[in-house]
N, C-alpha and C positions, 0 to 999 in steps of 0.2 A: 766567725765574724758576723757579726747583725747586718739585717738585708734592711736596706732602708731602703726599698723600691720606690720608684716615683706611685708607684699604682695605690701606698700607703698613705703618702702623702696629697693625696688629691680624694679622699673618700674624708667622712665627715669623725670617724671610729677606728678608721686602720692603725692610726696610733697607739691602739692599744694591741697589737699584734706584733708577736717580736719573737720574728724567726732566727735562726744562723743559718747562713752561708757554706753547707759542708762543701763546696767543691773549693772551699779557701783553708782546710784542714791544713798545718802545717804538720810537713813529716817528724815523727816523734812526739809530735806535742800531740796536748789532751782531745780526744774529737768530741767537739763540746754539741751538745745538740741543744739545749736550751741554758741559758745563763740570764737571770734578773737579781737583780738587788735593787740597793736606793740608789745608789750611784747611776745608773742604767737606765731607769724610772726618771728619776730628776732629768737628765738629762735628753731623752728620746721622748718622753709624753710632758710631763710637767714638774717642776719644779714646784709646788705646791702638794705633790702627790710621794706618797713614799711607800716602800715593798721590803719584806723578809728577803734573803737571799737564798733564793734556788738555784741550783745546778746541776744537769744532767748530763752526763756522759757516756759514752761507752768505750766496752772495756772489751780488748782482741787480743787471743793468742799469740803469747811473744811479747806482749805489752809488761809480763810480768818482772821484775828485775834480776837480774841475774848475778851480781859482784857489787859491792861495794855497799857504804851505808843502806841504801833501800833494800839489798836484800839481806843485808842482818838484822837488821833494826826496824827498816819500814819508816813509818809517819812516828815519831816519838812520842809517848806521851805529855798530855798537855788539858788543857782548859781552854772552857769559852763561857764569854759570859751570858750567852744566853744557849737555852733549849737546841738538839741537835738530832735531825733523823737521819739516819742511814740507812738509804731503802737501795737492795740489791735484787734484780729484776733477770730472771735465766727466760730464755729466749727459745728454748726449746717447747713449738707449738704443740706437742705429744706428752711433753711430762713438764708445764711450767711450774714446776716446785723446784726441779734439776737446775742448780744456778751454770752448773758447767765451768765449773773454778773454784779453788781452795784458798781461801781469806782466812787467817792469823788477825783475832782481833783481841788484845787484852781489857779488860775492865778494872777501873779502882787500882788502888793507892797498892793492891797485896798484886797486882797484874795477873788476875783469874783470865786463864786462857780462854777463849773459844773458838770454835772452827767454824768456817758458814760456807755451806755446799748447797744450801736450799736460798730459794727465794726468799724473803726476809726484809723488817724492818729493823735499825735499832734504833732506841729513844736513850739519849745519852743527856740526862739535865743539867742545866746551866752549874758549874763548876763542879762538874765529877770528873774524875781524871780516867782518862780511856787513853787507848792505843799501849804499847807498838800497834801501826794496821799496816799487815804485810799480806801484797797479792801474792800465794804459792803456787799456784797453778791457773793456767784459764785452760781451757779443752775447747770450750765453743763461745761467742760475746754474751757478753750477757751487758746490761748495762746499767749505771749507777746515780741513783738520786741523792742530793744533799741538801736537805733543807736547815738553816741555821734562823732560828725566829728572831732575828733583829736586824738591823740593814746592812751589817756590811761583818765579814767576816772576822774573829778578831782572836788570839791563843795564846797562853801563859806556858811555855813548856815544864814541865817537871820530871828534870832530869835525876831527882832524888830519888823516885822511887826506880830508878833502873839499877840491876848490879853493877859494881863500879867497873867491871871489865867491859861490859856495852857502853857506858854511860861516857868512857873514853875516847870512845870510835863516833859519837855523836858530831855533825858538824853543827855547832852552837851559832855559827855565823848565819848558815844558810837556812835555818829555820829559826832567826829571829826574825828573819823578812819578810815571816806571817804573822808575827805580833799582832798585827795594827797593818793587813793589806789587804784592801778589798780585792776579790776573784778578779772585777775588773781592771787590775792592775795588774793580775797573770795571762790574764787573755787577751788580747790585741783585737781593738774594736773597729769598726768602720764610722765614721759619723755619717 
């Protein structure tokens, strides 16, 4: 949840400062540490003013799925229309290349597998088709940047290229409701 402290509102710049609230972490859900886009922007600073959507999270052992679509399938493949980074950040102060967790992440239309164990970015261009992205293991948190370059989150699934026996077990419902949803519509804000 965004901290809208009085102590923000009373300086002449603190509006441009936009923390979260962890001790309002709900259980299970995502422990979001920074979240901006336009939506978030427009409404907290100005309405004249507009932002890419970042969002940072982190990610804790046990967080990983264990039965059901997420953990056969993961995040489906899909599209966006704009630019995408996926920067995964291991927290281990003695070896930070050691992500501390097994990430399943496919590329392209053939699903060219890869594994990500090290710290890492990916650059995934506006309308290349990536995912399944399935978390396999976490060992220690490590945590997760998203940068998508345009204001608000938006994905075309392409359930074509999955083999038709995954491609059955997809719930088609529950991720069309990232088509066209800004993050701030999965995250519960404060005003």
């Amino acid at each position: 949840m965004i901290d809208t402290s009085e102590e923000k509102k009373q300086t002449k710049y603190g509006k441009y400062f936009i923390r979260y609230d962890t001790s309002k972490w709900r259980p299970g859900g995502v422990p979001v540490l920074i979240h901006l886009e336009d939506k978030i922007v427009r409404h907290f600073i100005s309405n004249e003013l507009s932002s890419n959507l970042y969002f940072v999270h982190w990610v804790f052992p046990g967080q990983e799925p264990r039965e059901g679509q997420m953990a056969l399938i993961g995040h489906p493949p899909h599209t966006h229309p704009y630019n995408e980074i996926l920067i995964h950040i291991g927290t281990d102060p003695n070896n930070p290349s050691d992500l501390g967790a097994e990430i399943e992440m496919y590329m392209g239309p053939e699903l060219e597998k890869h594994v990500i164990t090290q710290t890492c970015a990916v650059f995934i261009p506006a309308g290349f088709i990536h995912s399944p992205y399935r978390i396999k293991k976490v060992h220690r948190p490590y945590i997760t940047i998203m940068i998508i370059e345009g204001p608000e989150r938006q994905e075309e699934l392409h359930l074509e290229v999955l083999p038709e026996d995954l491609r059955q077990k997809v719930d088609v419902e529950f991720w069309k409701r990232f088509e066209r949803m800004p993050l701030s519509d999965m995250v519960p804000q404060d005003k």
